[in-house]
N, CA and C atoms of all chains as a GROMACS GRO file, in nm:
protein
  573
    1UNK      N    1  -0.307   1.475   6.721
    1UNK     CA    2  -0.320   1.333   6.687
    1UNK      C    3  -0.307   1.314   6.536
    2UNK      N    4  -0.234   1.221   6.526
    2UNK     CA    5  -0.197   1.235   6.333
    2UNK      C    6  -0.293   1.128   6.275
    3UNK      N    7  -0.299   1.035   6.182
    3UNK     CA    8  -0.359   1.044   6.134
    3UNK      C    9  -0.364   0.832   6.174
    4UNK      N   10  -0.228   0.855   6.190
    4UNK     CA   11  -0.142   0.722   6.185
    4UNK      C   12  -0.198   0.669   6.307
    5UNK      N   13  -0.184   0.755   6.415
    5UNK     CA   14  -0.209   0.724   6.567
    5UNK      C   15  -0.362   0.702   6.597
    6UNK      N   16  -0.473   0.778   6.478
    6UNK     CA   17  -0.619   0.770   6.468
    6UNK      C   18  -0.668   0.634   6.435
    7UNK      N   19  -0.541   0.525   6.362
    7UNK     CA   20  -0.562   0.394   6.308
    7UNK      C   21  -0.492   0.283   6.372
    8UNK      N   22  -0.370   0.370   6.418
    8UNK     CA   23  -0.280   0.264   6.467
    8UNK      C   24  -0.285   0.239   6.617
    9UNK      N   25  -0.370   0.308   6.664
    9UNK     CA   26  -0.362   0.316   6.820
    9UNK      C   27  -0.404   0.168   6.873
   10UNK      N   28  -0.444   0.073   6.804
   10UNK     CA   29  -0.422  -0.022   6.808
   10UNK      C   30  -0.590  -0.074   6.921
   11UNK      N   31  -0.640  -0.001   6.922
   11UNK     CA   32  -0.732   0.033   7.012
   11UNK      C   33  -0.841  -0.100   7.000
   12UNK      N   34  -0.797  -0.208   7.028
   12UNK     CA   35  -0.916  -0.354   6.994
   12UNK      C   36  -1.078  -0.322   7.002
   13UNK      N   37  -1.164  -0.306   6.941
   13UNK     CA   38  -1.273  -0.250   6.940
   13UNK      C   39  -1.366  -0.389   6.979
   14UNK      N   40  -1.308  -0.503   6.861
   14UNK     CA   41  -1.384  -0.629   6.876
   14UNK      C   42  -1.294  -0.689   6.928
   15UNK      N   43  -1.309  -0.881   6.877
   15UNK     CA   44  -1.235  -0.989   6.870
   15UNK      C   45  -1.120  -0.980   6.950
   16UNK      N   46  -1.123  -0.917   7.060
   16UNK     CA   47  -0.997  -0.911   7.150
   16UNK      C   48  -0.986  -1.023   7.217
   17UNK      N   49  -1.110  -1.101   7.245
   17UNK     CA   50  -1.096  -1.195   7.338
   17UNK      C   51  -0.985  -1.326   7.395
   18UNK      N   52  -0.946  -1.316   7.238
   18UNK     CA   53  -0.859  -1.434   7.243
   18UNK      C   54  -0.750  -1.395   7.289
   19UNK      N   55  -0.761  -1.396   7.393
   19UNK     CA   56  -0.630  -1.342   7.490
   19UNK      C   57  -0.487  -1.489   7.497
   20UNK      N   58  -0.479  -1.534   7.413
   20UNK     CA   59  -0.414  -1.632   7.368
   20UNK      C   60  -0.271  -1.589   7.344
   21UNK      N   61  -0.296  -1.465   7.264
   21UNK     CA   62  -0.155  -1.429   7.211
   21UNK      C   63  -0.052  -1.437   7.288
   22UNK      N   64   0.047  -1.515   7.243
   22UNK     CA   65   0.152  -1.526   7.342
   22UNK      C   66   0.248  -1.431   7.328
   23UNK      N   67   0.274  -1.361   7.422
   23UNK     CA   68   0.354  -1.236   7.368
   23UNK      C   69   0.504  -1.277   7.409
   24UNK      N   70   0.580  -1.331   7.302
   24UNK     CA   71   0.725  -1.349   7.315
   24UNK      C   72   0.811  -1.204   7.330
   25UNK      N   73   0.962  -1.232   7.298
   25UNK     CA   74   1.022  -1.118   7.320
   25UNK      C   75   1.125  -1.130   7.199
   26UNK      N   76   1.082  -1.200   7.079
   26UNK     CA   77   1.149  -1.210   6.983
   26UNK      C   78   1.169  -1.091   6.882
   27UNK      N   79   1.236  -1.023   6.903
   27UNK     CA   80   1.267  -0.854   6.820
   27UNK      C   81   1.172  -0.885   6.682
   28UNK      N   82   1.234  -0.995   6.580
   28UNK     CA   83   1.206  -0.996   6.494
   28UNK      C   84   1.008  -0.993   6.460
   29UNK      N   85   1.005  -1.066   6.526
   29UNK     CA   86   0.829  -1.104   6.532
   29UNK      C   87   0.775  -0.934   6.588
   30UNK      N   88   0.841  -0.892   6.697
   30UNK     CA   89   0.822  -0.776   6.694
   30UNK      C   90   0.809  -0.671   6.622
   31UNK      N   91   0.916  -0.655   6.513
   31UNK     CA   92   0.903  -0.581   6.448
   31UNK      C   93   0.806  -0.607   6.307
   32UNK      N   94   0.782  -0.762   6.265
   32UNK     CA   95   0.669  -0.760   6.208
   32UNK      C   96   0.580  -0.775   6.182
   33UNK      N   97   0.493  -0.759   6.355
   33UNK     CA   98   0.407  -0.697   6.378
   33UNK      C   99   0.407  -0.555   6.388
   34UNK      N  100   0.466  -0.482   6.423
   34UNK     CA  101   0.489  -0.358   6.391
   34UNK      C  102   0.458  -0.294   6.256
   35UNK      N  103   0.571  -0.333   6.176
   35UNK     CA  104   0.494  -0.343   6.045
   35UNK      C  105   0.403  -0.320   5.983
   36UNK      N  106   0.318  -0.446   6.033
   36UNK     CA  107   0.201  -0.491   5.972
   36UNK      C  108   0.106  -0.368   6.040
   37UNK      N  109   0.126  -0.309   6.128
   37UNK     CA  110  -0.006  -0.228   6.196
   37UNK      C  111   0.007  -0.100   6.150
   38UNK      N  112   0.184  -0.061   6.097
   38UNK     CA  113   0.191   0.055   6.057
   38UNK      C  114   0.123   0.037   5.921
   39UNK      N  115   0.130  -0.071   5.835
   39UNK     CA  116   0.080  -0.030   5.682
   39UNK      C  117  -0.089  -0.013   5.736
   40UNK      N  118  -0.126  -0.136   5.826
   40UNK     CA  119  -0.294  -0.117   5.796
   40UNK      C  120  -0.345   0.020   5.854
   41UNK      N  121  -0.246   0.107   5.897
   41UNK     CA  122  -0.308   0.220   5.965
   41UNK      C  123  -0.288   0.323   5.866
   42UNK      N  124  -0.196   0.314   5.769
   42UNK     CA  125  -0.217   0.383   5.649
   42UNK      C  126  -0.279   0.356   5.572
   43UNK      N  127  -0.310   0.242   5.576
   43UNK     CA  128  -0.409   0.187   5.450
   43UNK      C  129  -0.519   0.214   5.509
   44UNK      N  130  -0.568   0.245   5.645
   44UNK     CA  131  -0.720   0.301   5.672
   44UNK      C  132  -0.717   0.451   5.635
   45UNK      N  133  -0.579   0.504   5.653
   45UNK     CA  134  -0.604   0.668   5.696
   45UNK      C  135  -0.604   0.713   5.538
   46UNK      N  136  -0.579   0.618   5.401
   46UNK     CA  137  -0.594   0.609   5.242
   46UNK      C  138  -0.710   0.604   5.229
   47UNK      N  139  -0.771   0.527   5.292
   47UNK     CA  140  -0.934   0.544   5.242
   47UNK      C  141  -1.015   0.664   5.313
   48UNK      N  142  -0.968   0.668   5.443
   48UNK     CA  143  -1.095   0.740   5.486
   48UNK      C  144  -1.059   0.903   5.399
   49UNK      N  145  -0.927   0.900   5.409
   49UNK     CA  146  -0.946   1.052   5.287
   49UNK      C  147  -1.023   1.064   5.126
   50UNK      N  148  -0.959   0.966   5.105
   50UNK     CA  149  -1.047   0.907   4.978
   50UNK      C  150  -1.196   0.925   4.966
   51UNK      N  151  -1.248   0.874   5.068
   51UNK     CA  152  -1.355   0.837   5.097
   51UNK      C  153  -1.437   0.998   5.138
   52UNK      N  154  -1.356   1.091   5.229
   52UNK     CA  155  -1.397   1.176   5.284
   52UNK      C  156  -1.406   1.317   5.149
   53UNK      N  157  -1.269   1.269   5.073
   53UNK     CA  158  -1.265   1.378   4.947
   53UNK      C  159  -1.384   1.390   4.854
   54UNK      N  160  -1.406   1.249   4.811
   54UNK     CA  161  -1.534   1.206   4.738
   54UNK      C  162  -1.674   1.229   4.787
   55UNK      N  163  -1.701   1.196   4.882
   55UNK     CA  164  -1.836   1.284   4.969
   55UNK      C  165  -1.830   1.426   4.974
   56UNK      N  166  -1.712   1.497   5.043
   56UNK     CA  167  -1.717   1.660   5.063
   56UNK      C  168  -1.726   1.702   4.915
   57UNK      N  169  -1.652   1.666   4.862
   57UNK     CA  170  -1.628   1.740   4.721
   57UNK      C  171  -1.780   1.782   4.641
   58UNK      N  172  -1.832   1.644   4.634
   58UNK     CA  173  -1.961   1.642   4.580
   58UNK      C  174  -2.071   1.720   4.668
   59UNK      N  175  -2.083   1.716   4.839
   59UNK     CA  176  -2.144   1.807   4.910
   59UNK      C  177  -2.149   1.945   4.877
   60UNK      N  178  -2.000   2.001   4.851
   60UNK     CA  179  -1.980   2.148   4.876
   60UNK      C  180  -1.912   2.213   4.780
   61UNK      N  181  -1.938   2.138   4.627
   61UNK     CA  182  -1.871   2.197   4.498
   61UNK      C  183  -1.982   2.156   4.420
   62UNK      N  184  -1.981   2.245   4.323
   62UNK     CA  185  -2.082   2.263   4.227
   62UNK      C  186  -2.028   2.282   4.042
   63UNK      N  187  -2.005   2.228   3.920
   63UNK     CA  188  -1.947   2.296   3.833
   63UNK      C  189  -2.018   2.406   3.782
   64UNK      N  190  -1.931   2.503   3.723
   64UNK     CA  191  -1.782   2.463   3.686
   64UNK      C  192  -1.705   2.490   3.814
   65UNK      N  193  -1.687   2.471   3.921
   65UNK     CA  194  -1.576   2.484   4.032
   65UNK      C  195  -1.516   2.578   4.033
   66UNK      N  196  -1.533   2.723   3.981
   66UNK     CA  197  -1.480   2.845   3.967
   66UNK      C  198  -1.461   2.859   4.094
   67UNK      N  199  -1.528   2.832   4.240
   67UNK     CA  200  -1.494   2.895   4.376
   67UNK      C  201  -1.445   2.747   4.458
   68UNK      N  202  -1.374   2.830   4.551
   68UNK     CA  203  -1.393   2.715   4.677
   68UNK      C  204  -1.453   2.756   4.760
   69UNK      N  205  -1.491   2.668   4.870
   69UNK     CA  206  -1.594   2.663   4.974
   69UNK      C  207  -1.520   2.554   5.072
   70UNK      N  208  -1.423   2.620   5.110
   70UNK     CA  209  -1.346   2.570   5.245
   70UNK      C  210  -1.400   2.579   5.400
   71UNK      N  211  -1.509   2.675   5.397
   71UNK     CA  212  -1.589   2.683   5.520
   71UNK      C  213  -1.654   2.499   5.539
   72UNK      N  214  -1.743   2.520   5.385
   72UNK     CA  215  -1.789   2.355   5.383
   72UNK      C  216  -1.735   2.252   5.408
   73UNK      N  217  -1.636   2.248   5.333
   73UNK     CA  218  -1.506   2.154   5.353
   73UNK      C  219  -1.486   2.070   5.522
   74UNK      N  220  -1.456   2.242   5.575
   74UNK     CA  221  -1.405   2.204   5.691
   74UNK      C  222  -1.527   2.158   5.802
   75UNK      N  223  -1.615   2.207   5.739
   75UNK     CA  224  -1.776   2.126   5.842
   75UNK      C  225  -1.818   2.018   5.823
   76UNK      N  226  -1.748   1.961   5.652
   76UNK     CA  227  -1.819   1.783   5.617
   76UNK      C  228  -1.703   1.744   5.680
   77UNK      N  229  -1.586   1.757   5.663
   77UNK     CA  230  -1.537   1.661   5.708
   77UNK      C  231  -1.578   1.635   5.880
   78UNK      N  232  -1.564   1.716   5.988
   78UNK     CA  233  -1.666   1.760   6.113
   78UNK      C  234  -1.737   1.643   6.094
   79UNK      N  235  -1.809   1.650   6.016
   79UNK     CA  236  -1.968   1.570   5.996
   79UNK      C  237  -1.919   1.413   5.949
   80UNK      N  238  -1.830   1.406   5.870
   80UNK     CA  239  -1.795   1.302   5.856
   80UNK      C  240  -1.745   1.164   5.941
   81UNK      N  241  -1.662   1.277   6.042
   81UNK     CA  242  -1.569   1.199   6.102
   81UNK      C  243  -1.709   1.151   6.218
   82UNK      N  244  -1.791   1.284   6.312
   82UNK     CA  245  -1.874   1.232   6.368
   82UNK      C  246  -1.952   1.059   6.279
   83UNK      N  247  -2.001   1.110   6.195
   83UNK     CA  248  -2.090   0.989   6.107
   83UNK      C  249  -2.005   0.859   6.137
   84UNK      N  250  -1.869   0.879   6.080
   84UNK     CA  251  -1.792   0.744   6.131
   84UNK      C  252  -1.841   0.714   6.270
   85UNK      N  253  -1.780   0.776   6.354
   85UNK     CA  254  -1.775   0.732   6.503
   85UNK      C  255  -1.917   0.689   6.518
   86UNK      N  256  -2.070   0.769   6.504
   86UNK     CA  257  -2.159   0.719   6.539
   86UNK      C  258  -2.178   0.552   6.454
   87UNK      N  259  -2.176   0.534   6.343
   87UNK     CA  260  -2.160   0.419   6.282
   87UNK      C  261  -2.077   0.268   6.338
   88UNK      N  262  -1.956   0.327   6.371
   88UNK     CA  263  -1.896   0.254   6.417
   88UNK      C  264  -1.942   0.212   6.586
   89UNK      N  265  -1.975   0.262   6.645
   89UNK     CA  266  -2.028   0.251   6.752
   89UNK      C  267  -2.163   0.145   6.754
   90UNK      N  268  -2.277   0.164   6.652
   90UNK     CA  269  -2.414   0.117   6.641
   90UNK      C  270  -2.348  -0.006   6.590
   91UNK      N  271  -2.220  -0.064   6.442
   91UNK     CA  272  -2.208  -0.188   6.382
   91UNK      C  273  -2.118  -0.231   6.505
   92UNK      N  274  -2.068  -0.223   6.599
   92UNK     CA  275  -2.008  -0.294   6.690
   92UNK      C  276  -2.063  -0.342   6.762
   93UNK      N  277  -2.188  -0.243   6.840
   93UNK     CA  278  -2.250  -0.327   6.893
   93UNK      C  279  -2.308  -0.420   6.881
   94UNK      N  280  -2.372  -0.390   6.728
   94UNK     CA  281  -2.476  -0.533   6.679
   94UNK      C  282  -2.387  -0.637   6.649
   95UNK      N  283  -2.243  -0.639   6.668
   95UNK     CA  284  -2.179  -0.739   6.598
   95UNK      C  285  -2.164  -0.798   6.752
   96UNK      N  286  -2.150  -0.736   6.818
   96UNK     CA  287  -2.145  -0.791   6.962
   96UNK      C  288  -2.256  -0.834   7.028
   97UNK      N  289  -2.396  -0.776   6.985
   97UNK     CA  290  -2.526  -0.836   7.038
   97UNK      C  291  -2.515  -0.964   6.974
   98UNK      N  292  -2.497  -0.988   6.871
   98UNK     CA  293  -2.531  -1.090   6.740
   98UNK      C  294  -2.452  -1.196   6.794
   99UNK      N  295  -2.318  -1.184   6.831
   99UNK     CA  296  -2.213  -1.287   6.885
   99UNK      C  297  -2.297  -1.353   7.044
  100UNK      N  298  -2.362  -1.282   7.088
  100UNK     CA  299  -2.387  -1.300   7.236
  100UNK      C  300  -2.542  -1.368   7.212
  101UNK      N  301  -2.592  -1.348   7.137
  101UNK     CA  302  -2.732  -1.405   7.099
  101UNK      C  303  -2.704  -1.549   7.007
  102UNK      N  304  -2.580  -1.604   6.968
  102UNK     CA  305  -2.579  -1.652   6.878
  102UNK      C  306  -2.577  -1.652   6.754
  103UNK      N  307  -2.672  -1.493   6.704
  103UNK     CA  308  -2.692  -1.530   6.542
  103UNK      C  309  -2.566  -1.523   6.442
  104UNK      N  310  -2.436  -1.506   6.511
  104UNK     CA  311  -2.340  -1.524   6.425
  104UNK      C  312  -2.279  -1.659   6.467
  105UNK      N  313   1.062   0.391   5.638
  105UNK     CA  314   0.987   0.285   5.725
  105UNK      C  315   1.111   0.124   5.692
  106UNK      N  316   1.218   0.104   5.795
  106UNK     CA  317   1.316  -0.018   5.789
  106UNK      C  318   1.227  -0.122   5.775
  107UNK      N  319   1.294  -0.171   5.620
  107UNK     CA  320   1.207  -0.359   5.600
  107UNK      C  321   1.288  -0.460   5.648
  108UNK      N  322   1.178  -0.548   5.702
  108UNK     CA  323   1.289  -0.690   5.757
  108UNK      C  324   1.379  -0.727   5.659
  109UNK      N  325   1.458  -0.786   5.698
  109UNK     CA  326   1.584  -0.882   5.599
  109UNK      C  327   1.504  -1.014   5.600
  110UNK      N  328   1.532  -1.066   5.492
  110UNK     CA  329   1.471  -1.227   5.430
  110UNK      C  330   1.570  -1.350   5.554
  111UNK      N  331   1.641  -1.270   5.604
  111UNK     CA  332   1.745  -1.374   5.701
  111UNK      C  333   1.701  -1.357   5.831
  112UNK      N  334   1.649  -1.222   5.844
  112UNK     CA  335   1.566  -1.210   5.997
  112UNK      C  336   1.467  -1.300   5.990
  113UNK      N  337   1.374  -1.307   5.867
  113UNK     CA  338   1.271  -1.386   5.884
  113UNK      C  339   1.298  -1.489   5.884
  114UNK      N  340   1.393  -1.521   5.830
  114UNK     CA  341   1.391  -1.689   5.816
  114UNK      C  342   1.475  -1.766   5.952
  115UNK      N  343   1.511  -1.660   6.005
  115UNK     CA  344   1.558  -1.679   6.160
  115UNK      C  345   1.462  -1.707   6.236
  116UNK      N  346   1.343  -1.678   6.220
  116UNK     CA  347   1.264  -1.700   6.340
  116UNK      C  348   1.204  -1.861   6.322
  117UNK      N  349   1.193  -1.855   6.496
  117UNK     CA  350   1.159  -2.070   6.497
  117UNK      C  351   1.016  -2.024   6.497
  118UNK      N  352   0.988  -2.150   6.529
  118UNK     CA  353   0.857  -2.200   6.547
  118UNK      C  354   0.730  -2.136   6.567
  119UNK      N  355   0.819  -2.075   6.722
  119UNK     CA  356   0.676  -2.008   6.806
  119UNK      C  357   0.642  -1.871   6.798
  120UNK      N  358   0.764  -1.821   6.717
  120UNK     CA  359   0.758  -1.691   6.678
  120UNK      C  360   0.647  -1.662   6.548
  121UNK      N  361   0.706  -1.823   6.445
  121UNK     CA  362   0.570  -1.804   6.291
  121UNK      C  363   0.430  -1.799   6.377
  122UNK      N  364   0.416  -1.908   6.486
  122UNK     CA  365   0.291  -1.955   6.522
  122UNK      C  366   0.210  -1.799   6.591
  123UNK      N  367   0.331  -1.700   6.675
  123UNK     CA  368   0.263  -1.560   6.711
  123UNK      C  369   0.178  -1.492   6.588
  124UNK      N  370   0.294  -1.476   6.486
  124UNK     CA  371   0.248  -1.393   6.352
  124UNK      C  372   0.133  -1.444   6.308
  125UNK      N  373   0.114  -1.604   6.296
  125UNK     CA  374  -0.049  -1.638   6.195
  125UNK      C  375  -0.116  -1.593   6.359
  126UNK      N  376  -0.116  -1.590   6.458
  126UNK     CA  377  -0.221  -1.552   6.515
  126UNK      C  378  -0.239  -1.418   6.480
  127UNK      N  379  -0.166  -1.335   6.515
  127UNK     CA  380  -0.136  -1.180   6.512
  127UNK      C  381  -0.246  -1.128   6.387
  128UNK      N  382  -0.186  -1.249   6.258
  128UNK     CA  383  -0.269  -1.210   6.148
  128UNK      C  384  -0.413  -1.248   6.160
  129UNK      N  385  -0.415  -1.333   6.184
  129UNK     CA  386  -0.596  -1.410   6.202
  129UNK      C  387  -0.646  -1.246   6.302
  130UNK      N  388  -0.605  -1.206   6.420
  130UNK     CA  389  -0.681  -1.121   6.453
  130UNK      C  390  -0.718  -0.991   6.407
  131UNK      N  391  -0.565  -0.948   6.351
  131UNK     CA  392  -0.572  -0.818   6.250
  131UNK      C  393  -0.655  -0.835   6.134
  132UNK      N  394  -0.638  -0.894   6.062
  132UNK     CA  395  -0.755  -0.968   5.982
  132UNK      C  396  -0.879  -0.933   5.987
  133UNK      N  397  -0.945  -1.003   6.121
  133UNK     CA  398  -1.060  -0.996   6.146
  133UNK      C  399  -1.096  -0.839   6.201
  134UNK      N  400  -1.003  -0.780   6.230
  134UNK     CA  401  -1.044  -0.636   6.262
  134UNK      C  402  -1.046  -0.576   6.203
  135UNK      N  403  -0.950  -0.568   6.082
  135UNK     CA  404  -0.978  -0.492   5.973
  135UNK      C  405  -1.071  -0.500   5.844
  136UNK      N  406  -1.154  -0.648   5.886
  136UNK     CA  407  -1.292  -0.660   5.794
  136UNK      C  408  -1.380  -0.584   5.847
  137UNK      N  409  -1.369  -0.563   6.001
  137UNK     CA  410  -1.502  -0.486   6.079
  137UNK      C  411  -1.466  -0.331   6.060
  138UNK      N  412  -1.346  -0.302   5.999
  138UNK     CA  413  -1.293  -0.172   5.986
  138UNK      C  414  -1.312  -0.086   5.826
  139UNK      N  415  -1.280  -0.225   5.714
  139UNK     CA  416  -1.303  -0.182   5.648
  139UNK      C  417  -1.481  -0.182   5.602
  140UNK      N  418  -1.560  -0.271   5.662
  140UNK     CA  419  -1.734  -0.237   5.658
  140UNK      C  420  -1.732  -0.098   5.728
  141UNK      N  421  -1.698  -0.062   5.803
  141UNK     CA  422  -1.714   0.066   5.863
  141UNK      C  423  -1.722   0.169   5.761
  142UNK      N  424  -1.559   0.184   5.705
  142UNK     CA  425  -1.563   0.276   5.623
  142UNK      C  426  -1.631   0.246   5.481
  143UNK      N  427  -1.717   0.160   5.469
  143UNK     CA  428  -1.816   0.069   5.363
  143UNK      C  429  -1.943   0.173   5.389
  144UNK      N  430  -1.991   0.178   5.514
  144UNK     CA  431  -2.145   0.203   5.553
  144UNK      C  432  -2.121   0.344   5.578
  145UNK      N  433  -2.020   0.401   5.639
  145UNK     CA  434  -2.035   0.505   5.630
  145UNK      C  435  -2.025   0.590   5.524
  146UNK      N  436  -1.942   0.607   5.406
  146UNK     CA  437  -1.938   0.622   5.253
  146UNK      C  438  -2.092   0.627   5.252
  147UNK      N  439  -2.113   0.532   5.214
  147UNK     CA  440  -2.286   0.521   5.194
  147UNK      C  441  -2.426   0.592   5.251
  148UNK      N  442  -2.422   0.589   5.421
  148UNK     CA  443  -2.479   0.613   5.492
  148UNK      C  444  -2.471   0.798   5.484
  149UNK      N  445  -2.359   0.814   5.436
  149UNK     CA  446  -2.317   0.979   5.490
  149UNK      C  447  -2.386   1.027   5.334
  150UNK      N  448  -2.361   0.971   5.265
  150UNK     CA  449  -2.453   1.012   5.136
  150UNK      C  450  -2.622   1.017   5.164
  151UNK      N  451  -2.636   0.915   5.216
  151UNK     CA  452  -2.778   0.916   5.210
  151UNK      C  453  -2.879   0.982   5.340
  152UNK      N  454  -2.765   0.985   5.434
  152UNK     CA  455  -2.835   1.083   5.529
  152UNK      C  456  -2.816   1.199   5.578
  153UNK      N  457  -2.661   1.292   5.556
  153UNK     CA  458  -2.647   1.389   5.560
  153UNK      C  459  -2.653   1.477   5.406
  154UNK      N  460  -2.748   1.580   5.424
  154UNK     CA  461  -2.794   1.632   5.309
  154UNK      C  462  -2.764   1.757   5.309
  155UNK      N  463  -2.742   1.831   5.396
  155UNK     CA  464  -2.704   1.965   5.383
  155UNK      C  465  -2.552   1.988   5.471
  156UNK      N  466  -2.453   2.063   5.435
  156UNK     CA  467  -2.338   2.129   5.541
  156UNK      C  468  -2.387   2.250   5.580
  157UNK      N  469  -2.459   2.295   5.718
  157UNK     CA  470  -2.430   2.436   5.765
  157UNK      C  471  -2.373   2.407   5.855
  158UNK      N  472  -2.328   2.291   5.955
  158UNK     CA  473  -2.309   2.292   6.070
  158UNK      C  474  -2.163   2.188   6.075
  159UNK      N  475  -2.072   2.169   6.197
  159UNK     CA  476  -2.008   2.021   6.234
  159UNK      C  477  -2.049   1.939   6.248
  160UNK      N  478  -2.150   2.002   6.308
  160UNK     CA  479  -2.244   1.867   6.400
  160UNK      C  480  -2.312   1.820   6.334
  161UNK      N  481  -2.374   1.679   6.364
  161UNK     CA  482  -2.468   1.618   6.353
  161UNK      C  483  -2.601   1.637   6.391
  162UNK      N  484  -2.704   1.654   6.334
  162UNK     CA  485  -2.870   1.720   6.369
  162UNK      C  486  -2.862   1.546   6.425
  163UNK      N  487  -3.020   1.574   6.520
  163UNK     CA  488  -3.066   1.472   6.580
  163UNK      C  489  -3.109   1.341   6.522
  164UNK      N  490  -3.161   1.425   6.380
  164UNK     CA  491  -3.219   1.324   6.254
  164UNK      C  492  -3.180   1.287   6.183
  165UNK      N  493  -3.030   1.341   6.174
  165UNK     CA  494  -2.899   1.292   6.040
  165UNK      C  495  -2.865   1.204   6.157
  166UNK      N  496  -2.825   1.168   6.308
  166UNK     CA  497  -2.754   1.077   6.408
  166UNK      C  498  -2.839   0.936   6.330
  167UNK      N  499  -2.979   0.989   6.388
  167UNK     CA  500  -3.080   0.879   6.415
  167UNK      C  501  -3.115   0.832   6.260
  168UNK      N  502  -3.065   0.880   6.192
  168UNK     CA  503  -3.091   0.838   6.060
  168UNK      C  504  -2.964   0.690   6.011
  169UNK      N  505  -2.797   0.796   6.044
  169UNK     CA  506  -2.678   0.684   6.016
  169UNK      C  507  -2.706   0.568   6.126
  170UNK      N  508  -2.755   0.582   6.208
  170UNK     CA  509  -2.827   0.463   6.347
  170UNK      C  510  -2.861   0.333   6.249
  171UNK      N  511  -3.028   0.394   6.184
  171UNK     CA  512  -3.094   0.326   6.097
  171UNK      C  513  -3.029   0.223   5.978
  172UNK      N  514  -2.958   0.378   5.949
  172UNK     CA  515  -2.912   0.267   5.797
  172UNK      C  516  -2.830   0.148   5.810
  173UNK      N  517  -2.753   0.150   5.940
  173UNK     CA  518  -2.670   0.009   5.907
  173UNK      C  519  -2.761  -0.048   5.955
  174UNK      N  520  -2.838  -0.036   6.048
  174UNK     CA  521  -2.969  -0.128   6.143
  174UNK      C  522  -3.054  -0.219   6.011
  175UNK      N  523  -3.064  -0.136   5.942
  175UNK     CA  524  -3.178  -0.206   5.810
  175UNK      C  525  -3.061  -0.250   5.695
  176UNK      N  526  -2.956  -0.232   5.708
  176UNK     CA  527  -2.857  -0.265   5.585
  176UNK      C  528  -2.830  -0.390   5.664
  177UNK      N  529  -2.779  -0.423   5.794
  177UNK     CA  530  -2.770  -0.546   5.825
  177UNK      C  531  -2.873  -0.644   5.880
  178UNK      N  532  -3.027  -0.614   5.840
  178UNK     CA  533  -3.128  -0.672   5.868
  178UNK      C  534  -3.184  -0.723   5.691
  179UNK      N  535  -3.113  -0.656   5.649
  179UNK     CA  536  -3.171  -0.700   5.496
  179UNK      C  537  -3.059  -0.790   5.480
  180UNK      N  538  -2.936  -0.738   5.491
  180UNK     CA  539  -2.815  -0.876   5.474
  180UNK      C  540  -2.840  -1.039   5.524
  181UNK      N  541  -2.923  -1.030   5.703
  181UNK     CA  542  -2.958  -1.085   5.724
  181UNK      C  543  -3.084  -1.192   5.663
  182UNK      N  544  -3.192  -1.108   5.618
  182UNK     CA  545  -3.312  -1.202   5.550
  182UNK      C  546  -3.216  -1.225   5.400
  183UNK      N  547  -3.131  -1.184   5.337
  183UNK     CA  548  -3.086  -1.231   5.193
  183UNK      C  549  -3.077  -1.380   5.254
  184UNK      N  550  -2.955  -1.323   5.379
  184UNK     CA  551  -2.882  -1.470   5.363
  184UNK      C  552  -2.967  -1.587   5.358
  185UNK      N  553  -3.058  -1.528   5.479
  185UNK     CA  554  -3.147  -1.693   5.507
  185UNK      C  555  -3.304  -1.725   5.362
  186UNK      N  556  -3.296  -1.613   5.302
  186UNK     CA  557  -3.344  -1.646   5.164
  186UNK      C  558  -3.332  -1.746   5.086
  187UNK      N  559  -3.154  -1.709   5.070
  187UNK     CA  560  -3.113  -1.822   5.005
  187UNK      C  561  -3.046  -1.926   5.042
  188UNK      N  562  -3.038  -1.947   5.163
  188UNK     CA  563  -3.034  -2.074   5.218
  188UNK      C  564  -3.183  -2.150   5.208
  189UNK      N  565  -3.326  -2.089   5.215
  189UNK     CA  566  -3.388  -2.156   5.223
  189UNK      C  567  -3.410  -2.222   5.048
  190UNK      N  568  -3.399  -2.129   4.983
  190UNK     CA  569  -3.373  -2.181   4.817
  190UNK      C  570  -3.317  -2.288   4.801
  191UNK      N  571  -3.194  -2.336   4.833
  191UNK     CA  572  -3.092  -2.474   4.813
  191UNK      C  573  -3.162  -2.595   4.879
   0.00000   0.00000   0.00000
């Protein structure tokens, strides 16, 4: 699974409801939507490295950085990606309790 | 990655613009709940995973990233109505 397909899978988590979208068969509109899902799926898979470099780095490097510690490496990120998923899981729901209770 | 032509776009009628602002209004909104994600977790992974020996997640680093958005969006919550009650 690359990295593209981890963002772009297009996978509606929330706000799907509006089942409104009218799905034409106009190539053009097609393709930019297409587009548009390929940049935001790079523009997620930009941060979460970003994001993941800057946490591990600081976890499992120490100066002066004379060694690496690729064992670490390869266990934060492990840890990372879990942390996402559990996160993402707990703010969805509350965004979905919150919608269903009203308080949004 | 092929970019549209300025003549493709400007080819399209009506109901095709009216797909795209929807398309966008929803992408939009998913990618605010996407980019808080990768907001809390940045944060959360700092403040609750403290050691690497393992992949996994201990029971108390889970139940900990649980917490933090739980009380990060319960404090967001009393700000807001703080200062609404201020005005």
């Amino acid at each position: 699974m690359g990295l593209g397909s981890f963002f772009g899978g297009n996978k509606s988590t929330v706000t799907d409801n509006n089942s409104q979208t009218t799905i034409s068969n106009d190539p053009t509109s097609q393709r930019v939507k297409a587009q548009i899902q390929q940049e935001l799926a790079v523009a997620n898979a930009t941060e979460l490295v970003n994001n993941v470099s800057k946490n591990c780095f600081e976890k499992c490097l120490m100066a002066p950085y004379s060694q690496p510690n690729d064992p670490c490496i390869d266990q934060c990120l492990a840890k990372y990606m879990r942390s996402w998923n559990v996160i993402s899981k707990t703010y969805v729901a509350r965004i979905q309790n919150a919608s269903t209770t009203g308080e949004i | 990655m092929s970019s549209i032509s300025q003549a493709d776009l400007d080819s399209m009628n009506d109901s095709s613009k009216k797909e795209i602002a929807n398309f966008l209004d929803a992408e939009n909104s998913k990618q605010r709940v996407q980019m808080q994600i990768h907001d809390f977790t940045n944060s959360c992974f700092k403040n609750c995973v403290s050691s690497i020996t393992s992949p996994e997640l201990s029971t108390q680093e889970e139940q900990c990233l649980n917490s933090c958005v739980n009380r990060f969006l319960d404090a967001n919550i009393r700000i807001v109505q703080n200062l609404q009650n201020v005005q």
